[in-house]
Kinemage of the C-alpha trace (Angstrom):
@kinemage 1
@onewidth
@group {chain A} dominant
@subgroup {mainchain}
@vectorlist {calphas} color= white
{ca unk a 1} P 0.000 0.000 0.000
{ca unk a 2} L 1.356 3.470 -0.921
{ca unk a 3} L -0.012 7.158 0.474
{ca unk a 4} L -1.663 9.480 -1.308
{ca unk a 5} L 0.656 12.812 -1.816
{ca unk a 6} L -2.229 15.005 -1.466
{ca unk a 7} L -4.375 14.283 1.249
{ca unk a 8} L -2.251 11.398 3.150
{ca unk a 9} L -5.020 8.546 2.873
{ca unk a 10} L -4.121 4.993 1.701
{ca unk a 11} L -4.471 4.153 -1.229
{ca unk a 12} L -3.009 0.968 -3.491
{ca unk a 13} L -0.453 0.228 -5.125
{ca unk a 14} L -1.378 -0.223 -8.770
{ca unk a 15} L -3.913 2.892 -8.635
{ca unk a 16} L -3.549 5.700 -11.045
{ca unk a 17} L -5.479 8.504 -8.670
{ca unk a 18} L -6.955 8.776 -5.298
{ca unk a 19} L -10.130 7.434 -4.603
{ca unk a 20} L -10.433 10.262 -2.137
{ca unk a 21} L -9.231 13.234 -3.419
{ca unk a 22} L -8.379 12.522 -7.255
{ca unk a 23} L -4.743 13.019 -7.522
{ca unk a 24} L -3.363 11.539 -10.153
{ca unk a 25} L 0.031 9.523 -9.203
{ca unk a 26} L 2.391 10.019 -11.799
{ca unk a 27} L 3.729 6.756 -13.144
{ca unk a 28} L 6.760 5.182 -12.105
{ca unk a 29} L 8.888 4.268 -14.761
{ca unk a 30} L 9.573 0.359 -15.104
{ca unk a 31} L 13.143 -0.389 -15.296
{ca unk a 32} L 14.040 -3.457 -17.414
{ca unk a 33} L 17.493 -4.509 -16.927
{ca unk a 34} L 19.094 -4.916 -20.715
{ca unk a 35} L 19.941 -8.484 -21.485
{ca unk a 36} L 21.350 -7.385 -25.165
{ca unk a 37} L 23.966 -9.822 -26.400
{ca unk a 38} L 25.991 -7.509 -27.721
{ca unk a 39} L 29.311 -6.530 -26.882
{ca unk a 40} L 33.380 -6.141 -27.648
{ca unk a 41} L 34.590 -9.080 -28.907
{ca unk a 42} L 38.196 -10.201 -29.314
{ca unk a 43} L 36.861 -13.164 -31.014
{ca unk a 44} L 34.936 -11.577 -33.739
{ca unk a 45} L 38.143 -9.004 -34.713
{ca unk a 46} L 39.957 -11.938 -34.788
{ca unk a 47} L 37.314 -13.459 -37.388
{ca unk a 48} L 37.193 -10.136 -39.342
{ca unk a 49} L 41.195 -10.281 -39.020
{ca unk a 50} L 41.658 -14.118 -40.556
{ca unk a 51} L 38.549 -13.586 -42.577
{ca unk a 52} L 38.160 -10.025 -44.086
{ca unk a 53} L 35.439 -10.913 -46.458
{ca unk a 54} L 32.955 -12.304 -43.660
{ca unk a 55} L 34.425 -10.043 -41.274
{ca unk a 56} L 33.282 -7.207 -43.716
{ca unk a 57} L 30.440 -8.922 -44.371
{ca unk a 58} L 29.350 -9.256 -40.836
{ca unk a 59} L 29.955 -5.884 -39.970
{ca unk a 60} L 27.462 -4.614 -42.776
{ca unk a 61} L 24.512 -7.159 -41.004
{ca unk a 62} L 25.644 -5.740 -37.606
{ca unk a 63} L 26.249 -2.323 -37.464
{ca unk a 64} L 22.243 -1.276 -36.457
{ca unk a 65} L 21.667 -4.071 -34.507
{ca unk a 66} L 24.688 -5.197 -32.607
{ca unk a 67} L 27.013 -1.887 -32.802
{ca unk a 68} L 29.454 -2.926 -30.466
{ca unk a 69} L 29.921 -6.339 -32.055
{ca unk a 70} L 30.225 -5.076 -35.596
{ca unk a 71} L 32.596 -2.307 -34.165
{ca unk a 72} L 35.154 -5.066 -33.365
{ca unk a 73} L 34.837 -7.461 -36.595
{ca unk a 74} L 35.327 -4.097 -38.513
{ca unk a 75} L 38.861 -2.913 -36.611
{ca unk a 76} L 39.321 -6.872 -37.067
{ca unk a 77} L 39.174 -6.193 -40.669
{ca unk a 78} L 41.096 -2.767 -40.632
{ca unk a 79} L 43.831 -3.931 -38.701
{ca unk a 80} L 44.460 -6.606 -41.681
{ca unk a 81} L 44.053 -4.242 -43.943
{ca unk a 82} L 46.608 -2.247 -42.769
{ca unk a 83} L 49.010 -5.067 -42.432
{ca unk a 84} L 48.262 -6.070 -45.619
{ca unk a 85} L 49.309 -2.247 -47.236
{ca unk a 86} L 52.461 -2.242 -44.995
{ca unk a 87} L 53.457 -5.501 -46.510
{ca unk a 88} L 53.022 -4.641 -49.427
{ca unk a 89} L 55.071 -1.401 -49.490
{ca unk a 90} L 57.583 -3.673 -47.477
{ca unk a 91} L 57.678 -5.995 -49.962
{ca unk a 92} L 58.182 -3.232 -52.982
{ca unk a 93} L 60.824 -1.817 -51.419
{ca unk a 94} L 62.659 -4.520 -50.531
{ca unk a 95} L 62.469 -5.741 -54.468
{ca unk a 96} L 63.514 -2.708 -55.744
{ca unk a 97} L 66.060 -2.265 -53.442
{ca unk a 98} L 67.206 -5.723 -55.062
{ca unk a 99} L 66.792 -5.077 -58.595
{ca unk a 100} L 69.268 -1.951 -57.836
{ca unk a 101} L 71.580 -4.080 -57.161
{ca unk a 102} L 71.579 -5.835 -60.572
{ca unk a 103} L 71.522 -2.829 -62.609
């Protein structure tokens, strides 16, 4: 049983306004705790990283539903990008640097 604000007489729980007086209560607010499944994954970036197609892939089908998730498949998939640019400039200049030699 709750108290009504207005004129102090009993009133229950689940009513909207006093029986008495008329008040309305103003609702409470339910709180539902968030079970979402979604979350930073070390796993998926290191799917995106061994896989870059599904990784990209997986990112496009998550990024409104499960942001955090397709946040770490996609730096899964940068990361390899990025090692896959640095070897390749690696890899020209250490055949140029070669053919120099022969010239």
């Amino acid at each position: 049983m709750k108290y009504c604000q207005h004129c102090g007489r009993q009133v229950d729980v689940n009513a909207l306004s006093c029986p008495s007086c008329g008040y309305a209560f103003e609702r409470q607010p339910q709180h539902v705790a968030a079970t979402s499944s979604d979350g930073h994954s070390f796993g998926y970036a290191l799917l995106g990283f061994i896989f870059p197609l599904l990784g990209f892939i997986l990112y496009l089908l998550w990024r409104h539903p499960y942001p955090l998730r397709a946040g770490s498949t996609g730096r899964g998939v940068l990361t390899r990008l990025v090692f896959y640019i640095a070897g390749m400039i690696l890899i020209i200049v250490f055949l140029t640097s070669s053919f120099s030699e022969y010239l």
